[in-house]
C-alpha positions as CSV (number, residue, x, y, z in Angstrom):
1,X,-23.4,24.9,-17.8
2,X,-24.9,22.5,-15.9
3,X,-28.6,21.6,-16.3
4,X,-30.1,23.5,-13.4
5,X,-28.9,26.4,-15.1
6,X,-30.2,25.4,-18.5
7,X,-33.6,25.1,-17.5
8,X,-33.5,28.7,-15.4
9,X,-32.2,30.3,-18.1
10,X,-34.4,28.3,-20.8
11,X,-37.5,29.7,-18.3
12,X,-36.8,33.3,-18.6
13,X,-36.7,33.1,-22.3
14,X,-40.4,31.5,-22.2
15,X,-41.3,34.0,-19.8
16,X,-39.9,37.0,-22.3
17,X,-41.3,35.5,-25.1
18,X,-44.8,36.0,-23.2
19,X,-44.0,39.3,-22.9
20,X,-42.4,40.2,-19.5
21,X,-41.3,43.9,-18.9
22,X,-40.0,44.3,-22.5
23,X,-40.3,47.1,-25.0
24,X,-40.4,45.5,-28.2
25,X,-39.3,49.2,-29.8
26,X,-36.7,49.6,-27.6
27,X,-36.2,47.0,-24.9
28,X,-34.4,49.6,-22.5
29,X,-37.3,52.5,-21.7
30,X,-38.3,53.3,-18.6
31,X,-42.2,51.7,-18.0
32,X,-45.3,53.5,-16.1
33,X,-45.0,53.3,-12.5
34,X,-46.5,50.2,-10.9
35,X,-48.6,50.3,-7.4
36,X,-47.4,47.4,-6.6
37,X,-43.5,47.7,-7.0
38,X,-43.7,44.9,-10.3
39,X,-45.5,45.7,-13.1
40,X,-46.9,43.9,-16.7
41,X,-45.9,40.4,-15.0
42,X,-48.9,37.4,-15.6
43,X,-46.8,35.2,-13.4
44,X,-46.2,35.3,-9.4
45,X,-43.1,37.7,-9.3
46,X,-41.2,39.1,-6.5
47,X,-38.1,41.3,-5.9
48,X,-34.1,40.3,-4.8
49,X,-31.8,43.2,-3.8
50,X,-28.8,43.4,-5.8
51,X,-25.5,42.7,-3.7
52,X,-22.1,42.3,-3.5
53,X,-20.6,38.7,-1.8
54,X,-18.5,35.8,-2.6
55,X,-19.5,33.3,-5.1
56,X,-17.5,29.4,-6.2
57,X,-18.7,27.3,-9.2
58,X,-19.0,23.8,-8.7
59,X,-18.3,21.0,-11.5
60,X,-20.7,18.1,-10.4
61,X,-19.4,14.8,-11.1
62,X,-20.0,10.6,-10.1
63,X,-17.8,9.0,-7.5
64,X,-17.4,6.3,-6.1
65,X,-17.2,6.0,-1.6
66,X,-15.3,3.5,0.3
67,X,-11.3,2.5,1.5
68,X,-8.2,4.0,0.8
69,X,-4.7,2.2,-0.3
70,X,-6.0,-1.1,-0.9
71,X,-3.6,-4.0,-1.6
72,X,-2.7,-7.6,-0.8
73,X,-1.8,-9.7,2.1
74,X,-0.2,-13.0,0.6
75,X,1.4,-16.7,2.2
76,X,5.4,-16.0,1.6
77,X,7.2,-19.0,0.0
78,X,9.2,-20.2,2.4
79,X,10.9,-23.4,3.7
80,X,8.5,-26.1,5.4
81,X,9.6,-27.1,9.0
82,X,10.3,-30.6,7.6
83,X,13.0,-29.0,4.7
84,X,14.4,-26.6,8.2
85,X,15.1,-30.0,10.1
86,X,16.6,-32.5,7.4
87,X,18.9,-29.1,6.3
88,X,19.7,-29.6,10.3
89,X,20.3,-33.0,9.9
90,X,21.8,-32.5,7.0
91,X,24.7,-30.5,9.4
92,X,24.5,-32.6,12.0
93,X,25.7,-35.8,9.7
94,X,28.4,-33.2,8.0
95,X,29.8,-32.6,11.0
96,X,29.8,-36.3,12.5
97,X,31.8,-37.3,9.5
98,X,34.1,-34.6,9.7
99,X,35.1,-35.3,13.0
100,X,35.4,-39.5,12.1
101,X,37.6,-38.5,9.4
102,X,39.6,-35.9,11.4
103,X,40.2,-38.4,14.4
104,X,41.2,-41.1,11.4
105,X,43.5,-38.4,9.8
106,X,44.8,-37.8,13.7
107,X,45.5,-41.5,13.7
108,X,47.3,-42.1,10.4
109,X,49.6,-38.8,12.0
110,X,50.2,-40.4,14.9
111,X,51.1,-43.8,13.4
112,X,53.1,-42.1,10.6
113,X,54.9,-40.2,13.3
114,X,55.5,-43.8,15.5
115,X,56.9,-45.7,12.5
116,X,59.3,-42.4,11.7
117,X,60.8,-42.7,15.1
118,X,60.7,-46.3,14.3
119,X,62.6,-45.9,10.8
120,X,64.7,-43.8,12.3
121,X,66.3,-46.4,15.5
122,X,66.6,-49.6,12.6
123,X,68.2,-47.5,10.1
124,X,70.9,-46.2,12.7
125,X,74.7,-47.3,12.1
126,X,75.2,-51.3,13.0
127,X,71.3,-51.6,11.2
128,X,71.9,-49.4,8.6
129,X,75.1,-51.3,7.3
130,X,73.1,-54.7,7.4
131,X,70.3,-53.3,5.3
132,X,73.0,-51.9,2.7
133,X,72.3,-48.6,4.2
134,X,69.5,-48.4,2.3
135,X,66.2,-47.2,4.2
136,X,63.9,-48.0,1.2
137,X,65.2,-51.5,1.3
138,X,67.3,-51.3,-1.8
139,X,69.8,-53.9,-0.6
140,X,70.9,-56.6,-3.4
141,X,70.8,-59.7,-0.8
142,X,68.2,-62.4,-0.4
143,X,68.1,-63.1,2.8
144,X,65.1,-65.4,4.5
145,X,65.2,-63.2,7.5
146,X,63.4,-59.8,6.9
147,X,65.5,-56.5,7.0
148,X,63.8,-53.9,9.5
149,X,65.1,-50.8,8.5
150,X,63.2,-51.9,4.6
151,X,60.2,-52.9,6.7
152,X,60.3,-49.4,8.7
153,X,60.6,-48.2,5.5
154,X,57.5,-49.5,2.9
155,X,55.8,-49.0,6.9
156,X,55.9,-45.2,6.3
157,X,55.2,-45.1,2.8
158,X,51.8,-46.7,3.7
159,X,51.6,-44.5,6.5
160,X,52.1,-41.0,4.3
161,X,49.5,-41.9,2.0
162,X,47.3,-42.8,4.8
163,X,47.9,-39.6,5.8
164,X,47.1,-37.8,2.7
165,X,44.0,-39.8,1.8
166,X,42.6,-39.0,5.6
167,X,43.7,-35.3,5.0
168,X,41.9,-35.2,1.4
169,X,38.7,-36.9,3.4
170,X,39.0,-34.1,6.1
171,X,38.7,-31.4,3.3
172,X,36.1,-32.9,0.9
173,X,33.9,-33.5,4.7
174,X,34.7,-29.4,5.3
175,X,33.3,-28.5,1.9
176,X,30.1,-30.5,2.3
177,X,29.6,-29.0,5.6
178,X,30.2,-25.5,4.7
179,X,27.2,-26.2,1.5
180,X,25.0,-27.9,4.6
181,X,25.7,-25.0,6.7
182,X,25.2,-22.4,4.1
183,X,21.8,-24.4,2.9
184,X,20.6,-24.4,6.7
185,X,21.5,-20.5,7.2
186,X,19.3,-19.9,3.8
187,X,16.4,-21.9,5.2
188,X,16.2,-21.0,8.3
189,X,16.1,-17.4,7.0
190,X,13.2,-18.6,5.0
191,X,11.7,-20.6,7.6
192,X,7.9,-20.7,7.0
193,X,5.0,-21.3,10.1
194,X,4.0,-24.1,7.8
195,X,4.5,-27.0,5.5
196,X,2.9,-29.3,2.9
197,X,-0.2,-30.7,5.5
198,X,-0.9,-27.0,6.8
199,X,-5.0,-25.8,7.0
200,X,-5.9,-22.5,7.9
201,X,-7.3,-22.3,11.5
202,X,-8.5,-18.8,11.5
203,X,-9.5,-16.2,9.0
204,X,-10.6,-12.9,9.4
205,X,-14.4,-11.7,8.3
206,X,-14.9,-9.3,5.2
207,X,-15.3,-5.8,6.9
208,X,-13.0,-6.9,10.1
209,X,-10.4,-4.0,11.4
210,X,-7.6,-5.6,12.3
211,X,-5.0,-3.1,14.8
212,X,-1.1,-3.8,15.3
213,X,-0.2,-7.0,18.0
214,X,-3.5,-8.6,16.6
215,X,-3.3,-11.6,14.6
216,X,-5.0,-11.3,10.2
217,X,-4.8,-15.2,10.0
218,X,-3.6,-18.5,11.8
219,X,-1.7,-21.4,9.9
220,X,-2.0,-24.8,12.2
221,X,-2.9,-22.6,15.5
222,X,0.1,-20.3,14.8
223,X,-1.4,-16.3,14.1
224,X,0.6,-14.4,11.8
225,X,0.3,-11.0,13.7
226,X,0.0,-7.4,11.9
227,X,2.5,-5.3,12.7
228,X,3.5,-1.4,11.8
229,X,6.0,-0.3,8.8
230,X,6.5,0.0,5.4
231,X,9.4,-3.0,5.1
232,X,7.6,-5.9,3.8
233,X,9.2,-8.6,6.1
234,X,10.7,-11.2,3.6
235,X,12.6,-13.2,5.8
236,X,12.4,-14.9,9.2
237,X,13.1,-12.9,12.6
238,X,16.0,-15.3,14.6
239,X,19.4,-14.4,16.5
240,X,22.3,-14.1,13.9
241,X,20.3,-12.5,11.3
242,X,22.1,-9.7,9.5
243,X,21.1,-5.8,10.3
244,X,18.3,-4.4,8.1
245,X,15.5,-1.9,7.8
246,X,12.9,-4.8,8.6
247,X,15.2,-5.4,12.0
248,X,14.5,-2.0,13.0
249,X,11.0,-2.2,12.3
250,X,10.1,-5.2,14.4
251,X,12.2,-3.2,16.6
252,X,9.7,-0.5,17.0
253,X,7.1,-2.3,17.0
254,X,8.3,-4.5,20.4
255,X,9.5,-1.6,22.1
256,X,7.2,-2.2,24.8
257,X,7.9,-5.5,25.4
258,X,11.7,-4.4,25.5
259,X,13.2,-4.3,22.4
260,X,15.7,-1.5,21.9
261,X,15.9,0.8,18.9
262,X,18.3,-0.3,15.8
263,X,18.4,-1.9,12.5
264,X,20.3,-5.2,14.6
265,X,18.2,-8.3,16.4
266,X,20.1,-8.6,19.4
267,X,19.2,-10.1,22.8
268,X,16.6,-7.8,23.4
269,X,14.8,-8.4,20.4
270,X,14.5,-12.3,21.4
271,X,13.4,-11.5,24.4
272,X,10.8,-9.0,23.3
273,X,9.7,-11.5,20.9
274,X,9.7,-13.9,23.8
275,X,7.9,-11.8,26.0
276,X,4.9,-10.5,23.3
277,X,4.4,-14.3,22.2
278,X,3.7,-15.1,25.8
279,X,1.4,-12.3,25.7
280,X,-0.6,-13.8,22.9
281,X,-0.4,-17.5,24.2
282,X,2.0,-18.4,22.1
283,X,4.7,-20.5,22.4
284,X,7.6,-18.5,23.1
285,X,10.7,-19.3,20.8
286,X,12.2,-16.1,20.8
287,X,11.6,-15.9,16.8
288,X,9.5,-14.8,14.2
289,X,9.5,-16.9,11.1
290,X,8.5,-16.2,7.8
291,X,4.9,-15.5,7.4
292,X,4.1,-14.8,11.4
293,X,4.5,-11.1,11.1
294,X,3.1,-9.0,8.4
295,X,4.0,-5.5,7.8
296,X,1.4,-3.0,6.9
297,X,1.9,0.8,7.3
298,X,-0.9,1.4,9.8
299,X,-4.5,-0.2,10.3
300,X,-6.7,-2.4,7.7
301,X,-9.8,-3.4,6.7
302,X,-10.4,-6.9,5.4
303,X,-11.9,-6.4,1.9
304,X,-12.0,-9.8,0.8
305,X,-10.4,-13.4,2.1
306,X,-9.7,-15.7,-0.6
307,X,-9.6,-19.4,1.4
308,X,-11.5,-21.0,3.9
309,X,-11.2,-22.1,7.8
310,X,-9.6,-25.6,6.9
311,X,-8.2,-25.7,3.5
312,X,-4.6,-26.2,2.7
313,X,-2.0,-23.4,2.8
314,X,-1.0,-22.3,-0.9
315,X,1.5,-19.6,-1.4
316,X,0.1,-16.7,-3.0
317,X,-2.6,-14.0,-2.1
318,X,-4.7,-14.8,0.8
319,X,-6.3,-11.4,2.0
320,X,-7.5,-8.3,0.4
321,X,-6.8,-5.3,2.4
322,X,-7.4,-1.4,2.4
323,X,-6.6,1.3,4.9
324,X,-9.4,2.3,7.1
325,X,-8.6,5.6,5.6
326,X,-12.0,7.2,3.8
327,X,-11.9,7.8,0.8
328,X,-13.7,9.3,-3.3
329,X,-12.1,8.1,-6.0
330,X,-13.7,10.1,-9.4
331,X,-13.1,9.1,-12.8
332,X,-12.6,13.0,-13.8
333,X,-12.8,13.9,-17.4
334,X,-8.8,14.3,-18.6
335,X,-10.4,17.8,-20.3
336,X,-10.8,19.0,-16.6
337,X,-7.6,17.9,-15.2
338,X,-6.2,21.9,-15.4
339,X,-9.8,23.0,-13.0
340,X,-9.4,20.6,-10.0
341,X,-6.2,21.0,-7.8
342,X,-5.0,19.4,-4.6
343,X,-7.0,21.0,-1.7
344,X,-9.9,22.2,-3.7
345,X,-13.5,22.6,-1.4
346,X,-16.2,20.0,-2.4
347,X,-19.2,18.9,-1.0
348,X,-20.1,15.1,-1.2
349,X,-23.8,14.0,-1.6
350,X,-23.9,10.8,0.1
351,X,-26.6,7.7,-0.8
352,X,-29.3,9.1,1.8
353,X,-29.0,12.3,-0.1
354,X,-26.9,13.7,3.2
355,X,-24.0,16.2,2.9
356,X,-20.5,16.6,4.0
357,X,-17.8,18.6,3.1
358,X,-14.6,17.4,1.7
359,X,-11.2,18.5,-0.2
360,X,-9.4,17.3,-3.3
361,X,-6.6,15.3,-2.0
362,X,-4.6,13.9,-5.2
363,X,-4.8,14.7,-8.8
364,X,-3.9,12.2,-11.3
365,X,-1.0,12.8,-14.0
366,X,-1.8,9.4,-16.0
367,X,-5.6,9.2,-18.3
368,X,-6.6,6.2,-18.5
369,X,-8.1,5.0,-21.7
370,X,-12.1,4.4,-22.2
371,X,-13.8,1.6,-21.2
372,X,-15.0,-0.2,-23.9
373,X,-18.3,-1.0,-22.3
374,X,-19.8,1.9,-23.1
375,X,-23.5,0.9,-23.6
376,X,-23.2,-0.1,-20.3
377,X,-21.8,3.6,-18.7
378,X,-18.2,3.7,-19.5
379,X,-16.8,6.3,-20.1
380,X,-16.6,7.6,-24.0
381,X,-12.9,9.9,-23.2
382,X,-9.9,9.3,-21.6
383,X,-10.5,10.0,-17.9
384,X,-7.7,10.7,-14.6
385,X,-8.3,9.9,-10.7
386,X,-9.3,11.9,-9.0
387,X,-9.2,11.3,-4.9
388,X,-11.4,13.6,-2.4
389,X,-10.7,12.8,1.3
390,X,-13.9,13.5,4.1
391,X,-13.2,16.5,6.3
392,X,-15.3,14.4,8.7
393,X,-15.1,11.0,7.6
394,X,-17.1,9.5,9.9
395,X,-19.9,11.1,9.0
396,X,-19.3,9.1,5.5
397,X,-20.6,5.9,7.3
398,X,-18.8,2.6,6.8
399,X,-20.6,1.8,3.1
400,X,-17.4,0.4,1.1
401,X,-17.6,1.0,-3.2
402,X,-21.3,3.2,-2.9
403,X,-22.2,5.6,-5.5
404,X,-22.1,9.4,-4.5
405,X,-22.2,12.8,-6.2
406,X,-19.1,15.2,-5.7
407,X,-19.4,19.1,-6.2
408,X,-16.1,20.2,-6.9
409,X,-15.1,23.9,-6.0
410,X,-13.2,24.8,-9.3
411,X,-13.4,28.8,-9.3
412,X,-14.2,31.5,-6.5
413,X,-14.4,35.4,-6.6
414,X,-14.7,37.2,-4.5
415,X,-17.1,40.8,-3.5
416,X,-19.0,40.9,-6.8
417,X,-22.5,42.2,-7.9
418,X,-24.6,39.2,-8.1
419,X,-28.6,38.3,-8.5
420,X,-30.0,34.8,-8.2
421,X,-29.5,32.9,-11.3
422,X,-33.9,33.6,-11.8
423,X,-33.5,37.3,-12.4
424,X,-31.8,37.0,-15.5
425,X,-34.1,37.7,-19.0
426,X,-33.1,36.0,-22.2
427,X,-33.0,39.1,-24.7
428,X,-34.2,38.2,-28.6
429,X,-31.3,39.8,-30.1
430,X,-28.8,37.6,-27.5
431,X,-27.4,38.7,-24.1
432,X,-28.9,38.9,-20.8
433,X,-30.6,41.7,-18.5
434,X,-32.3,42.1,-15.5
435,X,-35.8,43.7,-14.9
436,X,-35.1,46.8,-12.6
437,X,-37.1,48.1,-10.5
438,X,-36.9,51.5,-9.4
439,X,-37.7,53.5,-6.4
440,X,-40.7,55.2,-8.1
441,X,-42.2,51.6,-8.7
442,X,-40.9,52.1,-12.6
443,X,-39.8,49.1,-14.4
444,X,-36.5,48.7,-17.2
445,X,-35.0,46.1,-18.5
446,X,-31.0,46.9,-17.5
447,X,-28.4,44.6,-20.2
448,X,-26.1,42.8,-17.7
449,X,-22.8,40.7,-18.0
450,X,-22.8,37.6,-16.7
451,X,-20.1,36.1,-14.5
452,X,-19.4,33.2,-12.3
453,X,-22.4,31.2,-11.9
454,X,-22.4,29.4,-8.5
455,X,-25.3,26.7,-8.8
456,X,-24.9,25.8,-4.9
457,X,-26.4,29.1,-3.9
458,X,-28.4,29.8,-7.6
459,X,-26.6,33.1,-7.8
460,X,-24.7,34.5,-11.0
461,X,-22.1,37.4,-11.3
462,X,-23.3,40.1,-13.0
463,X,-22.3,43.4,-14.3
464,X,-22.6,46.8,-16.1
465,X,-22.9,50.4,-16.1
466,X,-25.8,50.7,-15.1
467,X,-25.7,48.5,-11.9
468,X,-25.3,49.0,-8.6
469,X,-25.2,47.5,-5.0
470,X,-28.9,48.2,-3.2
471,X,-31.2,47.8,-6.8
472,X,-34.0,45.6,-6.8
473,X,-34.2,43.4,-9.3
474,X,-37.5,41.1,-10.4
475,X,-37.5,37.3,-9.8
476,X,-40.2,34.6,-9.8
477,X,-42.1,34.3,-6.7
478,X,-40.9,31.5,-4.1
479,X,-43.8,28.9,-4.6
């Protein structure tokens, strides 16, 4: 019951207790006719017809106006230009030695093959039988004059080892450049716009709407530009990057610079990056790396910014964001969970006391526990959230966490007898009735039910026998 109705119904006990239309033998006989249509009232009284119509009870609760969906823009980790080039370098030297080593393996085959053929022509027949026919030089004679075949011989012994120490370099220099390779593909799939001297050149402003193609922030005079989807991009945009759902967002988004649709950056992709990034006087590289495109599903508002124009670059949060989405988020009693649902009618009463209509638009599952600062208005029971979305949200203004007063449509029926809340009378022994008056001008008090009350329109639902659509019924007098 909420306090409005209290005090009427408080009032019409007063006013029977001074004596208002009652019998005090019997309560329920009919009165003398009155000239006047009202009769034995000391107060200003008037008359309300009784009728039939529609009537919706209202729970009125606290809220709280301002942005839907809020969450976090933050600085990715990534690698710093500086790490990207020395992993390049890193190649570039991998690949240098490989090839030194390859051409020196290349030699040591070519001289191993040269001192084969060579082996081969001193160790033939007349040569042979010299040497002892041995082509390792196992002949038994001293003899001052060297013995070519055994000179061919030890010759390609050195060579074959050459060969297999050049070959062993040759692989150990392919291993470290498949590591270097591997190391640049991860960074430059982690490329960052900055590195460990980077400032912040541009910031947005608390409040600020930032739209998809427009750049949140700037890291050394390079924007990192809002985009459309629900992928958070965690890597950078370049040519040879594998297919994913963050591909086919960018995708999307550059479709009017030319990108075509698909989860794969191909040559269109570059050259829609190309083309936007001239667009937005940016240096065209036909990339995006990490931290230069942010994914949000639509619009935001900037709710707070944690830096400043010129400090450095920290990973970690840098921009508080919502939706531009209106929203009231109640803290609704966990008790009343079972009288709100999804779509319910409510009327918002916003800090100038204006109105607007609005609908129940999620209904929490979880309570959350009560705030322990109760002296200070927390709640004393466990409470759910409760969200109500604007039918007109403009008309909300643009105040962001303001105080405002819900109504919440939690019961309806409809064509019933009803009398404004006023017309009801306290009885001493407990109940309610109205004061009837008849079309003779003679007063009774008539016992009455009561129903739904609906506080918007300070009606109640009444009933009983001896009620009926067209009777007029006493109520204060408008002041």
């Amino acid at each position: 019951m909420t306090a409005k109705r209290k005090w009427i119904i408080a009032g019409a006990a007063v006013l029977l207790a001074a004596g208002i239309a009652l019998a005090v033998a019997d309560p329920f006989v009919n009165s003398s006719p009155a000239t006047n249509g009202v009769a034995d009232n000391s107060a200003a009284t008037s008359l309300a017809t009784l009728k039939r119509r529609d009537l919706s009870q209202q729970t009125q609760v606290s809220a709280t106006l301002g942005y839907a969906d809020a969450s976090t823009v933050s600085v990715p980790i990534g690698t710093a230009p500086a790490a990207l080039e020395q992993a390049h370098q890193s190649v570039v030297t991998a690949r240098q030695t490989l090839a030194a080593d390859e051409r020196a393996g290349a030699q040591a085959q070519a001289t191993l093959a040269a001192e084969l053929s060579k082996l081969s022509v001193d160790c033939r027949g007349g040569n042979a039988a010299e040497s002892g026919g041995s082509p390792q030089g196992g002949s038994q004679q001293n003899s001052a004059t060297a013995d070519p075949c055994a000179t061919d011989a030890q010759a390609v012994t050195a060579d074959r080892a050459t060969v297999t120490t050049t070959t062993g370099k040759a692989q150990v220099d392919q291993q470290a450049l498949s590591a270097a390779e591997a190391t640049l593909a991860q960074s430059q799939g982690t490329a960052a716009t900055y590195g460990q001297n980077a400032v912040y050149t541009m910031l947005p402003k608390v409040g600020q709407i930032v739209r998809r193609g427009q750049p949140l922030y700037a890291i050394g005079g390079e924007p990192a530009f809002l985009f459309y989807g629900g992928v958070p991009a965690s890597r950078a945009f370049m040519p040879g990057m594998s297919a994913g759902a963050d591909v086919a967002e960018l995708n999307r988004n550059l479709r009017g610079y030319g990108a075509t649709s698909g989860d794969a950056f191909t040559a269109a992709t570059a050259a829609a990056i190309d083309r936007f990034q001239a667009a937005h006087h940016v240096r065209a590289t036909g990339r995006l790396p990490l931290g230069s495109a942010v994914f949000e599903p639509a619009a935001v508002r900037v709710t707070s910014v944690t830096p400043t124009e010129g400090s450095p670059v920290q990973a970690g949060a840098l921009l508080g964001i919502s939706s531009i989405r209106r929203v009231v988020t109640i803290a609704l009693d966990a008790s009343q969970q079972t009288s709100v649902r999804v779509g319910d009618p409510v009327v918002i009463t916003l800090p100038d006391n204006s109105t607007t209509a609005g609908h129940v638009s999620f209904v929490g599952t979880v309570a959350t526990a009560p705030s322990s600062d109760q002296n200070n208005g927390g709640s004393s029971s466990p409470t759910i959230e409760v969200d109500v979305t604007p039918d007109r949200p403009g008309a909300t203004g643009r105040l962001d966490q303001a105080p405002v007063d819900v109504s919440i449509t939690t019961a309806t029926v409809r064509s019933v007898l009803a009398v404004p809340v006023d017309a009801l009378v306290a009885l001493a022994g407990g109940g309610y009735a109205v004061e009837e008056v008849g079309p003779t001008g003679t007063h009774r008090l008539v016992a009455v039910a009561v129903g739904l009350f609906d506080d918007a329109a300070g009606m109640v639902e009444v009933s009983g026998a001896a009620l009926a659509a067209g009777q007029q019924v006493v109520v204060p007098a408008s002041s």
